[in-house]
MMTF fields as JSON, N, C-alpha, C and O atoms, coordinates in Angstrom:
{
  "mmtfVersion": "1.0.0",
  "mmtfProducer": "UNKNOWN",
  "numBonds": 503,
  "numAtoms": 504,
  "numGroups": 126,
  "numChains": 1,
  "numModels": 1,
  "chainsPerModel": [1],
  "groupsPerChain": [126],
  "chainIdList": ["A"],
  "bondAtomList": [4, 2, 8, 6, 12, 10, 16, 14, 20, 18, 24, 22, 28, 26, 32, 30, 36, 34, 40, 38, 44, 42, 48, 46, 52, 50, 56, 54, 60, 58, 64, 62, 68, 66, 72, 70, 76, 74, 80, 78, 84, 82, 88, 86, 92, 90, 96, 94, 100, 98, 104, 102, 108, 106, 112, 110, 116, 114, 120, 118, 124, 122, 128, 126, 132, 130, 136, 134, 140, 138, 144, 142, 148, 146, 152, 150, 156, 154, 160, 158, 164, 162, 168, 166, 172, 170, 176, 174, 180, 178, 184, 182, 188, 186, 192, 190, 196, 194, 200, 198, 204, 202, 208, 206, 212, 210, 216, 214, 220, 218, 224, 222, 228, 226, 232, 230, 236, 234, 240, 238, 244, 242, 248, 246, 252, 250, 256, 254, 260, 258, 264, 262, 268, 266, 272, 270, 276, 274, 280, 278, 284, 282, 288, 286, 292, 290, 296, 294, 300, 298, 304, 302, 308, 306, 312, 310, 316, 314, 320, 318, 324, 322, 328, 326, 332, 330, 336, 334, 340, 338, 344, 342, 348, 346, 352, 350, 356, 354, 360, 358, 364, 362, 368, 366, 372, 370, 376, 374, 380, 378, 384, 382, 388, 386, 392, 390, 396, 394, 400, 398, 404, 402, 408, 406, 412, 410, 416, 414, 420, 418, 424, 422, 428, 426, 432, 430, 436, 434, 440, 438, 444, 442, 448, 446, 452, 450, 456, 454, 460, 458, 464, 462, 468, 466, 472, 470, 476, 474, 480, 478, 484, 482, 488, 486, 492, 490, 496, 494, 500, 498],
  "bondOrderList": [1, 1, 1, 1, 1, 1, 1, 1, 1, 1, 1, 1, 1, 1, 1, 1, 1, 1, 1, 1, 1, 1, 1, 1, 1, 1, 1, 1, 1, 1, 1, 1, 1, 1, 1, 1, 1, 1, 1, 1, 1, 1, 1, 1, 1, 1, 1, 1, 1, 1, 1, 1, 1, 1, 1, 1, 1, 1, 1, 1, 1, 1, 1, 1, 1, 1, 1, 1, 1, 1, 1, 1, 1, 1, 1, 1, 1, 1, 1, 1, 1, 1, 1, 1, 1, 1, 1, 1, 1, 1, 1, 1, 1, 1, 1, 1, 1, 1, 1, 1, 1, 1, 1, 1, 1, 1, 1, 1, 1, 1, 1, 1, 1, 1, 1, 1, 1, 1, 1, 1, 1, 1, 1, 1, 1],
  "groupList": [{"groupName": "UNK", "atomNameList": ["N", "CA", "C", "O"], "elementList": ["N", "C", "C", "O"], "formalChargeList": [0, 0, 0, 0], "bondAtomList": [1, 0, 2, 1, 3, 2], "bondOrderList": [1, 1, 2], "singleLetterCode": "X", "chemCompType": "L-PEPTIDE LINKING"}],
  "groupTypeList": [0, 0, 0, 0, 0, 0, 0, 0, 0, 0, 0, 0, 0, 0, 0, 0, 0, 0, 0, 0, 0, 0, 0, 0, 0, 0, 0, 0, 0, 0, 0, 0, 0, 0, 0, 0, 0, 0, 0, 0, 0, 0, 0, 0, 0, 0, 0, 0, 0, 0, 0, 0, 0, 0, 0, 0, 0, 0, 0, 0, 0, 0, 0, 0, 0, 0, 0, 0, 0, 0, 0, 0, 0, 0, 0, 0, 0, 0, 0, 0, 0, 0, 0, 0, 0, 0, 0, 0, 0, 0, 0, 0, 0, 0, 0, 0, 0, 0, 0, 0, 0, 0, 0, 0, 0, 0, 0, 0, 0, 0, 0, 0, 0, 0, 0, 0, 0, 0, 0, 0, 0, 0, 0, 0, 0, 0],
  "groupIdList": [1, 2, 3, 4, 5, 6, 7, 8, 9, 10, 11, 12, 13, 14, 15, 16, 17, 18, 19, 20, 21, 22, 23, 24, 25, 26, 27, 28, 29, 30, 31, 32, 33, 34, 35, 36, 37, 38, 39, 40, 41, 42, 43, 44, 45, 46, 47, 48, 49, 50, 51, 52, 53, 54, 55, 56, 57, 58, 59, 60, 61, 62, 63, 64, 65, 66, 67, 68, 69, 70, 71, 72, 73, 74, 75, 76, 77, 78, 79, 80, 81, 82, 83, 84, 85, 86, 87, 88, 89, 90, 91, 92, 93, 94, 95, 96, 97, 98, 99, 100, 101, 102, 103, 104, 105, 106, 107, 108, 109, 110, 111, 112, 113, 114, 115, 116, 117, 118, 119, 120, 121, 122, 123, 124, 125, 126],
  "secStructList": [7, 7, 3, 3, 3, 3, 7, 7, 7, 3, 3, 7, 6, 6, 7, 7, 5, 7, 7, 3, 3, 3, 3, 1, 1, 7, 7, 1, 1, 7, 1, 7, 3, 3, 3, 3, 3, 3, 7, 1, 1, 1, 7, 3, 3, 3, 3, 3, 3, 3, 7, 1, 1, 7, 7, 7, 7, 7, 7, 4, 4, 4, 5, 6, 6, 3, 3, 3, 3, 3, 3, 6, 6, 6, 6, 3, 3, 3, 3, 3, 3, 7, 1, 7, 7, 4, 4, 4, 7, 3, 3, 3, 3, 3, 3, 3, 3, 2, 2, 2, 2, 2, 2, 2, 6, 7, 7, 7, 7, 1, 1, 7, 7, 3, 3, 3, 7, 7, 7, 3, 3, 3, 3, 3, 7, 7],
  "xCoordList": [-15.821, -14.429, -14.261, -14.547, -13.749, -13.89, -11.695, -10.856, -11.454, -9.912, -9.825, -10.709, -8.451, -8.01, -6.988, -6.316, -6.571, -4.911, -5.077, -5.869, -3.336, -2.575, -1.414, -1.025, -0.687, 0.992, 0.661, 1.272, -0.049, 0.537, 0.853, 0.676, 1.284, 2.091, 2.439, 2.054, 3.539, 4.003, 5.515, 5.954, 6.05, 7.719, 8.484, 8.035, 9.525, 10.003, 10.839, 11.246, 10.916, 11.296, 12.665, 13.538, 12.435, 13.691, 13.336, 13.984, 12.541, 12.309, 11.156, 10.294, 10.917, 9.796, 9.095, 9.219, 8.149, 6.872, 6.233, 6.035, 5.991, 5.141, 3.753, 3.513, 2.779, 1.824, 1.523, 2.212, 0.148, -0.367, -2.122, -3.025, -2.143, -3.635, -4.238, -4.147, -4.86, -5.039, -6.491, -6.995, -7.09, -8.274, -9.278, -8.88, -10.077, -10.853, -11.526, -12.326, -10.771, -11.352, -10.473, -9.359, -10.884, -9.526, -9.185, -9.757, -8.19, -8.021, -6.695, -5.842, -7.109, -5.832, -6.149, -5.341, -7.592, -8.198, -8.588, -9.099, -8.389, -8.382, -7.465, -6.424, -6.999, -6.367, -5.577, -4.419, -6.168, -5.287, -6.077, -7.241, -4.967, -4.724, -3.853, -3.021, -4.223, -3.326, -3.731, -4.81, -2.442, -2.541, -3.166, -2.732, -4.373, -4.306, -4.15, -4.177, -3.908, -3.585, -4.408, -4.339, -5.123, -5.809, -5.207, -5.346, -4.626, -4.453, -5.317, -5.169, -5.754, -6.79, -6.591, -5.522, -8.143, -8.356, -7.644, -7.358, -7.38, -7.148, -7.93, -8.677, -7.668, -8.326, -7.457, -6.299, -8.391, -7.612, -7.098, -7.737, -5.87, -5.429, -4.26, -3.517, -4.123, -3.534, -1.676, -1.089, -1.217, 0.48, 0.519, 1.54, 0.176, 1.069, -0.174, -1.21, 0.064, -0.464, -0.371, -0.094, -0.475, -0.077, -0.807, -1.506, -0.599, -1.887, -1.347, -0.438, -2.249, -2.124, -0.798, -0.185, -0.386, 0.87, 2.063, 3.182, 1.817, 3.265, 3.486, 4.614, 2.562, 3.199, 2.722, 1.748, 3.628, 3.318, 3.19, 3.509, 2.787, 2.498, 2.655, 1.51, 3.251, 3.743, 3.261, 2.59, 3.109, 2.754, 4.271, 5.208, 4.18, 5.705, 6.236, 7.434, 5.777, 6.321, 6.866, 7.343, 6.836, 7.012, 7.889, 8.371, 7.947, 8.327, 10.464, 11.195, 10.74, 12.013, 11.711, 12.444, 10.837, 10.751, 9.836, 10.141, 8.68, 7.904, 8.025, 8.517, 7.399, 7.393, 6.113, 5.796, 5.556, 4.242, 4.183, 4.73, 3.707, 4.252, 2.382, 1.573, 2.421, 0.985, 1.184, 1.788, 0.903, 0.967, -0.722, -1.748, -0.505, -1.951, -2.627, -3.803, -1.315, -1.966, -2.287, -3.053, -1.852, -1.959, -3.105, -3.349, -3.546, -4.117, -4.252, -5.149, -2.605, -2.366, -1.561, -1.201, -1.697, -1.186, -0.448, -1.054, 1.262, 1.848, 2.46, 2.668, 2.665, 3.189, 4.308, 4.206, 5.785, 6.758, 7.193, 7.575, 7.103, 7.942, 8.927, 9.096, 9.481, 10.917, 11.346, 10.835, 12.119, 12.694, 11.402, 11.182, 10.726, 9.332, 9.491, 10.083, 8.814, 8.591, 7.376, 6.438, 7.228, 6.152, 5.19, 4.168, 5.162, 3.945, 3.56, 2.624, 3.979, 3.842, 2.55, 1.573, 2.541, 1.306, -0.42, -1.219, -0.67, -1.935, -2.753, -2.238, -3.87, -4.456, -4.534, -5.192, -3.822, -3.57, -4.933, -5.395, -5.405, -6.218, -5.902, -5.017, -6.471, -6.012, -7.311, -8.388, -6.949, -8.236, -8.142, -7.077, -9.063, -9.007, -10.009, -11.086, -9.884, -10.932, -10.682, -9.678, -11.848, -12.176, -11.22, -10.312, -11.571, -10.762, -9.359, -8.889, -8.709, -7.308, -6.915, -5.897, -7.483, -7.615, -7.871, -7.351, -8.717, -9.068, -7.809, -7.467, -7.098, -6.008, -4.48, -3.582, -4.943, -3.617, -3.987, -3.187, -5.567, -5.501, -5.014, -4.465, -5.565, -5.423, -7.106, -8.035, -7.262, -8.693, -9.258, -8.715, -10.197, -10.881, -11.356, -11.053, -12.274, -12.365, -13.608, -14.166, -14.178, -15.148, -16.766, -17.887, -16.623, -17.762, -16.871, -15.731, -18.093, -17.582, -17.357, -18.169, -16.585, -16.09, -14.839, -13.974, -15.097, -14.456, -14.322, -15.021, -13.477, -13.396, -12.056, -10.897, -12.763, -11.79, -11.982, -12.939, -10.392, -9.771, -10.644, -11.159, -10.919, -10.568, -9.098, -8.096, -9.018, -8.033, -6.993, -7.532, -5.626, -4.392, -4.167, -4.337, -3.869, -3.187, -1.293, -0.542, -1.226, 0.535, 1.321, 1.531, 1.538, 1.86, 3.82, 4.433, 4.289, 5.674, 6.082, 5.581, 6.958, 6.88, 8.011, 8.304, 9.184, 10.107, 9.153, 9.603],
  "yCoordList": [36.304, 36.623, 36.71, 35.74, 37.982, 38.148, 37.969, 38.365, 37.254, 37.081, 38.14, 38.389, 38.676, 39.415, 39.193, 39.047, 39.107, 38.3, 39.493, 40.025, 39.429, 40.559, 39.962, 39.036, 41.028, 40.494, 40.086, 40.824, 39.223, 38.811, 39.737, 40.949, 39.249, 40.144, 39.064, 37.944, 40.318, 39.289, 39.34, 40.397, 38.549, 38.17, 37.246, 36.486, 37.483, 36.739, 35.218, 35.24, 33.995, 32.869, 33.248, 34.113, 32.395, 32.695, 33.639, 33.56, 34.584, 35.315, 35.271, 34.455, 36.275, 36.027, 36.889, 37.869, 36.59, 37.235, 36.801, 35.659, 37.949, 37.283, 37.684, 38.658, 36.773, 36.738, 37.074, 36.779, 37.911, 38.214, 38.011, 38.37, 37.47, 37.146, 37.342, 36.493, 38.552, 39.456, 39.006, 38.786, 38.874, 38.341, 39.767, 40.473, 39.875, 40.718, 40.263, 40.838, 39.172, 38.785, 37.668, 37.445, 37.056, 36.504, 35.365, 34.667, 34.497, 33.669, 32.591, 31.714, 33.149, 32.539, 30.829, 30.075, 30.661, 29.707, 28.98, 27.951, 29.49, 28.247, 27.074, 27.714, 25.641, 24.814, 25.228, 25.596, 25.197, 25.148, 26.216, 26.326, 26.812, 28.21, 27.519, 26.712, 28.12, 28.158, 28.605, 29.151, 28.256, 28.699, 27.569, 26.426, 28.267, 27.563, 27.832, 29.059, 27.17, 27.905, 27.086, 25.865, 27.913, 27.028, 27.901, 29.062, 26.929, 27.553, 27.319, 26.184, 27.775, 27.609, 25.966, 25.36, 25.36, 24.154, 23.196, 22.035, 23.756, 22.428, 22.76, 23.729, 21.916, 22.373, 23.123, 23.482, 23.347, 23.98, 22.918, 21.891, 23.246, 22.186, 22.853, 23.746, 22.52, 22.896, 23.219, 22.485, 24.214, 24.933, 24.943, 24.257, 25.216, 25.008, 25.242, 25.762, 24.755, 25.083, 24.9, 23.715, 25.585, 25.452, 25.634, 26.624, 24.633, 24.505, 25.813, 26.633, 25.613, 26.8, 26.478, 27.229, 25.32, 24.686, 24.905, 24.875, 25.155, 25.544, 24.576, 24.578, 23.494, 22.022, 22.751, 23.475, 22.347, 23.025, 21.669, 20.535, 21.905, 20.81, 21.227, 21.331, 21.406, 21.297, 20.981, 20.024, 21.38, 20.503, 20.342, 21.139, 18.968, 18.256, 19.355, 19.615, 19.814, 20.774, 22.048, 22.734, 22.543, 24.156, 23.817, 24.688, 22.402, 22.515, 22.619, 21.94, 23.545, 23.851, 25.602, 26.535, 25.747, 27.101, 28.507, 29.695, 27.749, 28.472, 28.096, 27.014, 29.322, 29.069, 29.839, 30.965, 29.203, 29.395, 29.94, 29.158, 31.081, 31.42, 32.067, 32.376, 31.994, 32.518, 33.564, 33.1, 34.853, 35.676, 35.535, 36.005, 34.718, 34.916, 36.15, 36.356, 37.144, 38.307, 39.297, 40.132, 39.433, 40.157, 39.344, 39.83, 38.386, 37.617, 37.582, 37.717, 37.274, 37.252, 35.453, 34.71, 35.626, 34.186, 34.69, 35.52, 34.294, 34.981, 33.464, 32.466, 33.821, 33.011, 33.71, 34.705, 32.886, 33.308, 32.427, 31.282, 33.227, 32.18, 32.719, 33.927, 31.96, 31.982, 31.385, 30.275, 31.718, 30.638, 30.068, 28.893, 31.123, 31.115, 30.607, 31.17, 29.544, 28.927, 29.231, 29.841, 28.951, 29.352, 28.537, 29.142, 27.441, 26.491, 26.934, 26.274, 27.847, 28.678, 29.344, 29.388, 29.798, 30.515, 30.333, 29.617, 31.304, 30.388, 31.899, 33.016, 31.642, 32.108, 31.702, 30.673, 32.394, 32.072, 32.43, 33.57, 31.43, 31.586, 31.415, 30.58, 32.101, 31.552, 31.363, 31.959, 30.567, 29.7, 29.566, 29.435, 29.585, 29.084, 28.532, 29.069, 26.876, 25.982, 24.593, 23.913, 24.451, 23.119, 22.693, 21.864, 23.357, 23.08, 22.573, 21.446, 24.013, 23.186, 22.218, 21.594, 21.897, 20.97, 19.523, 18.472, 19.646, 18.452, 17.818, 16.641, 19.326, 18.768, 18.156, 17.32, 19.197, 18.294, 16.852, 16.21, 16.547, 15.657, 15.287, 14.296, 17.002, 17.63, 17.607, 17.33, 17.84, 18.26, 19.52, 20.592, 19.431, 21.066, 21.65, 21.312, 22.737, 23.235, 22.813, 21.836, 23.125, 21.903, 23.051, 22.801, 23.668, 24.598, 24.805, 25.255, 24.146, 24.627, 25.857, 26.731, 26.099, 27.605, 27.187, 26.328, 28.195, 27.747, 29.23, 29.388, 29.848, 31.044, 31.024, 30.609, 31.58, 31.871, 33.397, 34.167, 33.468, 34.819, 35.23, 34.32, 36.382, 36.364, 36.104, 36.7, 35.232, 35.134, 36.45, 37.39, 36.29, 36.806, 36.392, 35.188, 37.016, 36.432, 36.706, 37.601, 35.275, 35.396, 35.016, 33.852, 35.678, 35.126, 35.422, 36.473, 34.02, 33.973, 33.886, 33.029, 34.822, 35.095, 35.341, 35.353, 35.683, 36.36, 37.071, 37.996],
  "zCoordList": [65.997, 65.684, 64.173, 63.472, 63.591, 62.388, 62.188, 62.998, 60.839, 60.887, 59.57, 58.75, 59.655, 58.523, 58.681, 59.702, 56.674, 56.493, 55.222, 54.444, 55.799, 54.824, 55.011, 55.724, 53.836, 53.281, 51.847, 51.075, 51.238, 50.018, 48.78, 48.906, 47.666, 46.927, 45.371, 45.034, 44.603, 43.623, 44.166, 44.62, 44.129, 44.437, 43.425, 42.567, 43.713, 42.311, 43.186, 44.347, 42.216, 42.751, 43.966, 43.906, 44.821, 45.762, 46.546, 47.59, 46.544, 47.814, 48.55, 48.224, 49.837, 51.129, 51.01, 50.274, 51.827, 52.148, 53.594, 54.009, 54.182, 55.505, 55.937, 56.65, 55.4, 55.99, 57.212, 58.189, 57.25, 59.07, 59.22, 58.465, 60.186, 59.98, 61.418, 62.305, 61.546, 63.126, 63.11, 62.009, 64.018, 65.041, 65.715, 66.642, 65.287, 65.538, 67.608, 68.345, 67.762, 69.106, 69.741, 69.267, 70.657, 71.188, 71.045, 71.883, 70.062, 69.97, 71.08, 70.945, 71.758, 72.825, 73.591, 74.132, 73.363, 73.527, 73.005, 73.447, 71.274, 69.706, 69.814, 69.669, 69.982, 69.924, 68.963, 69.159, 67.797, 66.552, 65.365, 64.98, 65.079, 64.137, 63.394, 63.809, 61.35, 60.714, 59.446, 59.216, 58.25, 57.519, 56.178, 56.032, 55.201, 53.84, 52.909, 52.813, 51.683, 50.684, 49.392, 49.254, 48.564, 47.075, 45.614, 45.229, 45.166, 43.737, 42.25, 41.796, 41.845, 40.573, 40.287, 40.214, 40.129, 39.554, 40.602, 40.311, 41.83, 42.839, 44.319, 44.451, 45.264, 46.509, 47.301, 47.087, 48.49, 49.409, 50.508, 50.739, 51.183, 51.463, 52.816, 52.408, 54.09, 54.963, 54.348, 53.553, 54.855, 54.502, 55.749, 55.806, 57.265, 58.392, 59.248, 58.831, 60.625, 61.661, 62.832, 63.021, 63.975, 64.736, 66.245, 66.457, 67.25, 68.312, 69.548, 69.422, 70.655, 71.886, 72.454, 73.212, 72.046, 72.88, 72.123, 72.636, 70.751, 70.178, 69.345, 68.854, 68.923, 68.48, 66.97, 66.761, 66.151, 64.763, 63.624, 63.98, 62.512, 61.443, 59.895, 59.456, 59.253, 57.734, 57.183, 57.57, 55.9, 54.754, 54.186, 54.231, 53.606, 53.268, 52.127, 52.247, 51.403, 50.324, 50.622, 49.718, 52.135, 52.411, 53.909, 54.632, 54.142, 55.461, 55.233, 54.513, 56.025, 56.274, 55.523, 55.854, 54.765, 53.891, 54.855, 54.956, 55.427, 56.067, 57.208, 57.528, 58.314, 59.737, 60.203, 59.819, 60.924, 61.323, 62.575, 63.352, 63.233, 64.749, 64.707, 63.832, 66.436, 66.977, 67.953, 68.92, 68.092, 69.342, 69.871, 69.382, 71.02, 71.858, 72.266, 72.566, 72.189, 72.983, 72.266, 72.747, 71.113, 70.322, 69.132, 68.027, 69.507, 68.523, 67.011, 66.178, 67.047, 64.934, 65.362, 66.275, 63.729, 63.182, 62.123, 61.445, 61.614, 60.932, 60.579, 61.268, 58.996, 58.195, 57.571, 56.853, 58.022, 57.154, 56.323, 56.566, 54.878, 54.184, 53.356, 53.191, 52.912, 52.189, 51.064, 50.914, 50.187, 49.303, 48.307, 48.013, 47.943, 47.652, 45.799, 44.878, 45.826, 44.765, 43.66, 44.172, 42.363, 41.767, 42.222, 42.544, 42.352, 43.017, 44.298, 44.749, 45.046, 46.072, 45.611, 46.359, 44.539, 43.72, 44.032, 43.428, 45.259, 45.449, 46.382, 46.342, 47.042, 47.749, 48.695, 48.844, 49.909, 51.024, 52.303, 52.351, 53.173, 54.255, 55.46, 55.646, 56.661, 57.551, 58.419, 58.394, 59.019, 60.192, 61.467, 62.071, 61.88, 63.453, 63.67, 63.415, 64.386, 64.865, 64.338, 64.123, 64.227, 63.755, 62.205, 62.271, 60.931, 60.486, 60.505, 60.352, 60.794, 61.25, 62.283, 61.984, 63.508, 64.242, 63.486, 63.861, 62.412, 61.915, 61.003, 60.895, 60.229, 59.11, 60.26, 60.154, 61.32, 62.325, 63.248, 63.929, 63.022, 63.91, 65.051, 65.532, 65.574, 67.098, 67.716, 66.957, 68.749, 69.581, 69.171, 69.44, 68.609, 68.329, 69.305, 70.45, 69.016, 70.151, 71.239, 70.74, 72.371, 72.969, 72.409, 72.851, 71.888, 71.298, 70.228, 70.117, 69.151, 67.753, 67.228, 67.532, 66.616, 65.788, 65.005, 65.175, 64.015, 62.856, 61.485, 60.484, 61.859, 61.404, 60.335, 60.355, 59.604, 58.207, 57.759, 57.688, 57.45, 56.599, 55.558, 54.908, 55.262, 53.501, 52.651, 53.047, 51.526, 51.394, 50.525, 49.94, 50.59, 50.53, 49.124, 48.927, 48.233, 46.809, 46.519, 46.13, 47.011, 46.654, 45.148, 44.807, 44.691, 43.385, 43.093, 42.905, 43.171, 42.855, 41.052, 40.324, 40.611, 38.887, 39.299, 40.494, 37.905, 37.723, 36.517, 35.84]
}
């Protein structure tokens, strides 16, 4: 399963952008899909995710701003966000597997896999 993420951009403080991150194969059976994000000179570090069941997880800095949604059938993972801050400023990934299972301290999957995006460059400026 190969992932591809698109959407990012430059936007100016206060406004959105929505991430899409489509599945070359079928992710309807990944526990947990989501999104990451690394900005220069720090790590990468979970922005949302969300399991087969719908149960979703935040990072405390974006939560009420972004919303994380999964179409099984169409197999994308879409990140909306909003109200977009400069610390927003980062390179966005998206995953499916083990990773994010691990940052939600959910069940991964019972055969490992663990697939990542290339990342998305979002950059919030006026």
């Amino acid at each position: 399963v190969q992932l591809q993420a698109s959407g990012g951009g430059l936007v100016q403080p206060g406004g959105s952008l929505r991430l899409s991150c489509t599945a070359s194969g079928s992710i309807f059976d990944v526990n947990a899909v989501g999104w990451f994000r690394q900005a220069p000179g720090k790590q990468r570090g979970l922005v949302a995710g969300i399991t087969v069941a719908g149960s979703s997880l935040y990072d405390i800095s974006v939560k009420g701003r972004f919303t994380i949604s999964r179409d099984n059938a169409k197999n994308t993972i879409d990140l909306q966000m909003n109200s977009l801050q400069p610390e927003d400023s980062a390179v966005y990934y998206c995953n499916a597997g083990e990773t994010t299972a691990q940052a939600m301290g959910v069940p991964g999957p019972a055969l490992f896999m663990d697939y990542w995006g290339k990342g998305t460059l979002v950059t919030v400026s006026s």
